[in-house]
C-alpha positions in Angstrom: 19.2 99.9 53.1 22.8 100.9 53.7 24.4 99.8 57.1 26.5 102.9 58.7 29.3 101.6 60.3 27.3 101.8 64.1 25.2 99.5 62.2 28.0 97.1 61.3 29.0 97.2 64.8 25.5 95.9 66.7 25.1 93.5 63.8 24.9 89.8 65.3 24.6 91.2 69.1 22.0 89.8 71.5 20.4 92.8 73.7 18.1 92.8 76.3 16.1 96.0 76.9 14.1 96.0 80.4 11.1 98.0 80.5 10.5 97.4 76.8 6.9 97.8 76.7 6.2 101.8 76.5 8.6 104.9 76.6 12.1 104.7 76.8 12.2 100.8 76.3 10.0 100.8 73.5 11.8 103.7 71.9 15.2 101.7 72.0 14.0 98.7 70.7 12.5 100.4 67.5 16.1 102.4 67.2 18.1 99.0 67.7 16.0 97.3 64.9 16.4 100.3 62.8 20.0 101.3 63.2 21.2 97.3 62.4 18.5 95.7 60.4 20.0 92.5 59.1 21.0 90.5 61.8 19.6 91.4 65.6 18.4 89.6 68.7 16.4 91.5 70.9 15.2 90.4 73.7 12.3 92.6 75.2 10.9 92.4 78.8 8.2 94.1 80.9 5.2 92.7 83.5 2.6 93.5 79.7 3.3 90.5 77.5 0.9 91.8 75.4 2.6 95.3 75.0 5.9 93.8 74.5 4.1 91.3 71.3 3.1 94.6 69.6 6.2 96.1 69.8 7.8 92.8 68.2 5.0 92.8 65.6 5.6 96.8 65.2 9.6 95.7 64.6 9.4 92.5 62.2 6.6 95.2 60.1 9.3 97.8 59.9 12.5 96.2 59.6 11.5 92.3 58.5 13.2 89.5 59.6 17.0 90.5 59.8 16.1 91.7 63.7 14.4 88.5 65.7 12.5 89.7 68.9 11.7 87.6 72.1 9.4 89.0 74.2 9.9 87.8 77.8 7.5 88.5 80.5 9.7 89.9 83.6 8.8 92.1 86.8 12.3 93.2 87.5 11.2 94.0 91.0 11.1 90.2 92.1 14.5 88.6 92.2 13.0 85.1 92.1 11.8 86.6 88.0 15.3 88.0 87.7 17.2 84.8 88.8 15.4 82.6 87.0 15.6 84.8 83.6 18.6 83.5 81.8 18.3 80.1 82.6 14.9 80.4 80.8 15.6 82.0 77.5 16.5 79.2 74.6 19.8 78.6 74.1 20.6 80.6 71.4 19.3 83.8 73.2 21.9 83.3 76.1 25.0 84.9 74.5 23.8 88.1 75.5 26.1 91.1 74.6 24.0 94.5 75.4 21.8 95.1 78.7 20.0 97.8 79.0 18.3 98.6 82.6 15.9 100.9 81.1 12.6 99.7 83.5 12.0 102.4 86.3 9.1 104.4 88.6 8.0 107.2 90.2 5.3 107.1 92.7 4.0 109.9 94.7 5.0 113.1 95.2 4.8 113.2 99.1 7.2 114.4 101.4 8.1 112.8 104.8 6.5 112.1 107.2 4.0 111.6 104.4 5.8 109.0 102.5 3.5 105.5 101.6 5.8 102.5 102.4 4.4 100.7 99.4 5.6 103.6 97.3 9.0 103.6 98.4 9.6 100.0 98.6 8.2 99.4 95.1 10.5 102.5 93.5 13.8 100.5 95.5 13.0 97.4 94.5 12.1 98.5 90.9 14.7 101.1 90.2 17.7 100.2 92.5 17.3 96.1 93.8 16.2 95.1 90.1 18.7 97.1 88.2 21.3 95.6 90.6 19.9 92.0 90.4 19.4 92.3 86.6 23.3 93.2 86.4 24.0 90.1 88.3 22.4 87.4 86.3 23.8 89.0 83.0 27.3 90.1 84.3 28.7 86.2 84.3 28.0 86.1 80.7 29.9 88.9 79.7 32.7 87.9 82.1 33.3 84.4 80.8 34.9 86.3 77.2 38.2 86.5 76.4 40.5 89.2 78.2 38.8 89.7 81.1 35.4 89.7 79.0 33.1 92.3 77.1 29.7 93.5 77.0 27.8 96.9 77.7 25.9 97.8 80.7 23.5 100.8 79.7 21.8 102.0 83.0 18.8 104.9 82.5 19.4 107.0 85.8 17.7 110.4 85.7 18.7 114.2 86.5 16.8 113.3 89.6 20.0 111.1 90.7 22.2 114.0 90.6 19.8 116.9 91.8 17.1 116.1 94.7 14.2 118.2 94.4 11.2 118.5 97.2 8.6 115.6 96.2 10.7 113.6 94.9 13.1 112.4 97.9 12.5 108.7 96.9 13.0 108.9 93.5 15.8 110.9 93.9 17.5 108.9 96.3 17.4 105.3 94.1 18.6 107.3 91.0 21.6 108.4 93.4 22.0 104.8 94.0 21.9 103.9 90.5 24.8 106.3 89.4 27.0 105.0 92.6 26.2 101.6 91.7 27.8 102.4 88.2 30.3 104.3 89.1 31.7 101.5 91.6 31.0 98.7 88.8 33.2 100.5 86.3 36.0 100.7 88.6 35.8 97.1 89.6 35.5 96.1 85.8 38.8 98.3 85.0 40.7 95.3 83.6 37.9 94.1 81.4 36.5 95.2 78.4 33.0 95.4 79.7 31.7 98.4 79.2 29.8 100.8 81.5 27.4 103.7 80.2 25.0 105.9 82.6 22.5 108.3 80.8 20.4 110.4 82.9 17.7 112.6 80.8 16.1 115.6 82.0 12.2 115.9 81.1 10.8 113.3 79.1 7.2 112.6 78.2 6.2 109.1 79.0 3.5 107.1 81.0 6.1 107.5 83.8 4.3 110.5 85.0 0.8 109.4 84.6 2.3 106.5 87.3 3.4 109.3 89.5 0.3 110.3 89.7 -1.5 107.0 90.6 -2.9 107.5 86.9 -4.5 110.5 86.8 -3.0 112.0 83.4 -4.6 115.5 83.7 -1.7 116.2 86.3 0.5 114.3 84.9 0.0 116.6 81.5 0.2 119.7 83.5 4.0 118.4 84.3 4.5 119.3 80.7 2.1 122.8 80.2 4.4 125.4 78.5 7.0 123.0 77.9 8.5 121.1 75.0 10.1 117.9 76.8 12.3 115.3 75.0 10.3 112.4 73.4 11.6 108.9 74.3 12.9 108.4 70.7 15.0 111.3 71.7 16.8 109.3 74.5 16.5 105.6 72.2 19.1 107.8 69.6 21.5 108.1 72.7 21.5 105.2 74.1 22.0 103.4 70.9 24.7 106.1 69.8 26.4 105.0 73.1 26.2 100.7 72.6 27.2 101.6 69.0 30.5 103.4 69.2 34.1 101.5 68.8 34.5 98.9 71.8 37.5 101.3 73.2 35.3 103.7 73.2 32.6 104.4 77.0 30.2 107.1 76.7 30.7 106.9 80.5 27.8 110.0 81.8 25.1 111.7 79.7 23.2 114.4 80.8 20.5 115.2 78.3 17.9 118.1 78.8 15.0 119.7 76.3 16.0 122.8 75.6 13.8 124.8 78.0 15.4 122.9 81.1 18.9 123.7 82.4 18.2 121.2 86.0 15.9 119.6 87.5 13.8 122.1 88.9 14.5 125.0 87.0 12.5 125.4 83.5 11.2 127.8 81.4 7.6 127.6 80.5 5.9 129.8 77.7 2.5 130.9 79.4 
């Protein structure tokens, strides 16, 4: 199997992928293992242990043993899981060098005055407090490198964070967070060589919508009726693209959309 040179650049990195166990998560993980097969560390988290075992049994089947997978039981949305997390890896799993904040939700699609407390405190807590707090416990490793120190960020925000649409306020609102959260930690990181990457798709097919829709996946299919929306492999092949290129080198903001969407709410469907 011949390395590319994005290959040759991941080989001997340490990467932690949040939301590991389905979708976008999984998706990444397999294109990690695949793009630099010889000599990878990848550290997977999610609330399903179980999930995240398959996914490092579907890994050490494809690739072999070049690409060593931990899977780490995490709820991103408690910050006593968060805090503890690196403290609790084995030492030769600290020396982390990629984070991806990949795990996310949607719940609901009310509108206020309708709006479920538990629904919007889980999405903050899940998509804005745990991406923040995971950033936190990671960030002093990456600091404590030589001029300045290095590292990538890789935060999965969503078209959502740049275009509210009705039904989604919440959602909306901590993907808007996300994207000034980033924006204001690659400015403050300016004068190290930590990098800071944002990719927002468009439509993706995942279980994230059959969580919108408190599991019922008949709506949550009809989200997708006369459409052809991006596959989370699709968005795995970007993010990866993105922790693979030269270290001088920030794929800052990506915007990626299936071809039969052109924003959030407007999309072509064949009848």
């Amino acid at each position: 199997m011949a390395t590319t040179a994005m290959g040759k650049r991941l080989e001997g990195k340490t990467i932690v992928i949040t939301g590991a166990s389905s979708g976008i998560g999984r998706s990444t993980a397999v294109e990690f293992a695949r793009t630099s097969p010889k000599n990878l560390r990848l550290i997977l988290t999610a609330r399903r242990i179980d999930t995240l075992k398959e996914v490092a049994a579907q890994i050490q089947k494809e690739v072999g043993d070049g690409v060593k997978v931990l899977p780490y039981k995490l709820d991103v949305s408690k910050p006593e899981e968060v805090s503890s997390f690196v403290g609790n890896l084995p030492e030769e799993w600290r020396d982390i060098d990629i984070l991806v904040n990949n795990a996310g939700l949607v719940k609901g699609v009310a509108r206020a005055p309708d709006i479920a407390a538990e629904d919007m405190n889980i999405q903050f807590a899940t998509n804005v407090t745990g991406l923040v707090n995971m950033t936190q416990a990671i960030l002093p490793i990456f600091k404590k490198r030589p001029d300045g120190g290095a590292g990538d960020i890789i935060n999965i925000g969503s078209i959502a964070g740049r275009e509210p649409y009705p039904g989604g306020s919440i959602y909306c609102a901590t993907k808007a967070a996300v994207k000034a959260f980033t924006d204001a930690l690659r400015k403050e990181l300016i004068s190290t060589r930590i990098r800071i990457i944002e990719i927002d798709p468009g439509q993706v097919e995942t279980e994230f919508s059959i969580v919108r829709f408190y599991g019922d996946k008949s709506k949550a299919d009809a989200v997708y009726a006369g459409c052809e929306p991006l596959t989370p492999e699709d968005i795995a092949e970007v993010i990866v693209f993105a922790a693979g290129r030269r270290e001088n080198v920030v794929i800052a903001d990506t915007l990626i959309f299936p071809n039969h969407q052109a924003a959030a709410t407007l999309l072509h469907r064949k009848t």
